[in-house]
Each structure stands twice: as C-alpha cells, then as structure tokens.
C-alpha positions in Angstrom: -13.5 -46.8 168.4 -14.7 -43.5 166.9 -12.8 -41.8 170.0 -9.9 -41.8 168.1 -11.1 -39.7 165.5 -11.4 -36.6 167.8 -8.3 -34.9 167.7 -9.6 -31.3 168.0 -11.8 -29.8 170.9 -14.7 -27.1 170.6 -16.1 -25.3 173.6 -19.8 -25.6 173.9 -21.9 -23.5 176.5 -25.2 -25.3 176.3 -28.6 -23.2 175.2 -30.7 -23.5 178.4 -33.9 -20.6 178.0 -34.4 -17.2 177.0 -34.4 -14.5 179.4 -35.5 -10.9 179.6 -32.1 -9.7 177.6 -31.7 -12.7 175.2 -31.0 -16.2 175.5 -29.3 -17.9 178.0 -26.3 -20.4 178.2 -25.3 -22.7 181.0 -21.3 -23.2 181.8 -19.1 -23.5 179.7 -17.7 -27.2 178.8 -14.4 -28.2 176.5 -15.3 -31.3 174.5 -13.0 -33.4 172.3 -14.2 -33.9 168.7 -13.7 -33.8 165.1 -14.6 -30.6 162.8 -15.5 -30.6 159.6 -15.3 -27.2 157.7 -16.3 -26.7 153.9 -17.5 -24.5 151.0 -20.9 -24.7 149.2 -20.9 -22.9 146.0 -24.5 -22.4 144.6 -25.5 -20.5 141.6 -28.2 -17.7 141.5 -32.0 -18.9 141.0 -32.1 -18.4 137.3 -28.9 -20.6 136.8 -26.8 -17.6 136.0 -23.2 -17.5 137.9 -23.6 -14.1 138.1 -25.6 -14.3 141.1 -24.2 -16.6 143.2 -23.7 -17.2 146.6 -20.5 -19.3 148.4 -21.4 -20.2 152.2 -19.4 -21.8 154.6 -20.4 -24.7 157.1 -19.2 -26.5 159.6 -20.0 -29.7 161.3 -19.1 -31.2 164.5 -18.9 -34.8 165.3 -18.4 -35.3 169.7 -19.4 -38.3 171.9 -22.6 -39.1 171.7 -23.4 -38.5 175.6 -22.3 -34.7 174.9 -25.1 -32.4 176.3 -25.4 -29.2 173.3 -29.3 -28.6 172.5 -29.8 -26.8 169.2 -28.9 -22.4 170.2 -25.7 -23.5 172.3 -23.1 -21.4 171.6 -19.8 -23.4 170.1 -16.1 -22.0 170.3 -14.3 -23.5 167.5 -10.6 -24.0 167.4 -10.1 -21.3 164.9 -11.8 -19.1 167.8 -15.0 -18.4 165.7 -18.0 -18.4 167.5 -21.1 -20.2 166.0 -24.6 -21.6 167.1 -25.8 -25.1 167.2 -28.3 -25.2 164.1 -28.8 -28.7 164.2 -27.8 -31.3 166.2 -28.5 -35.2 165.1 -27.6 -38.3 167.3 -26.0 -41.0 165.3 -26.2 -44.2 167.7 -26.2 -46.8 164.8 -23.7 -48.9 164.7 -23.0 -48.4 168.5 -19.4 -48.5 168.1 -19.5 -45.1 166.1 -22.3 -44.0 167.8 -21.5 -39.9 168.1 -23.4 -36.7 168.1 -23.0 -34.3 165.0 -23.9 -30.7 165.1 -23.9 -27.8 162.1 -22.5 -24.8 163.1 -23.1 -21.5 161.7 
C-alpha cells in the first residue's frame, strides 16, 4: 500500500567499514521512495533573531527491506549528495511498514 507513495528514487551506496583512506561503501543500488525536504528556522540561544540559524533537512522514506546502515552515502534526485544520519525502521502497521532515513 505504501508502495504507491514512492514516486521518486535516491541512490544509496551502503556504509560497509572504514579503511586506511576513509570509509568505505559497497555498490551502488537505485531505490524507489519518497523525499521529504524542509526548512528549520531556529533563533540564536538568547532568543534574539539576530543570531539565528536556518538548516535544511531531508528525510527519506524506501521499503522497509532496503539495506542503508547509518554513513551510506545517498544521491538525491536533485543530485546532492548526503549521508545517512539516521535510519529508523517503521514496521507498524505492516501495511505501511517502510524504512525512513535523515539525510544531511
């Protein structure tokens, strides 16, 4: 049921170690999903708008049997390039069981 709601498609090369010159990736895999992207406005520490700070994030929602450990690397279809931060399973209720991961 949820299926239908994934009209976009991210590219995911999953985090699998680190090695001597960084960390490493396995192939890279096209998923179909659903992206999210929004603004977060939030003003400084001492309440003042003067020092403020707007960030962007994105989440993804794919099948739940999609294989992205948090560090993967994610190609969006704006062609940005993110990292897995955190990745949730979501298997309740079983029809709109799907995995959502926050890009950054």
């Amino acid at each position: 049921m949820i299926g239908r709601l994934y009209q976009q498609q991210v590219t995911i090369e999953p985090f699998t170690g680190e090695g001597a010159n960084g960390a490493l990736y396995g192939a890279a895999v096209t998923v179909r999903c659903r992206v999210q992207e929004a603004e977060t406005y939030k003003r400084g520490r001492d309440g003042s708008a003067d020092r403020h700070e707007v960030t962007e994030t994105t989440t993804v929602y794919m099948p739940l049997a999609t294989e992205c450990p948090p560090r993967s690397r994610i190609t969006l279809p704006s062609g940005q390039v993110g990292t897995a931060t955190e990745v949730h399973r979501r298997a309740v209720p079983a029809r709109m069981a799907h995995l959502e991961v926050h890009v950054v």
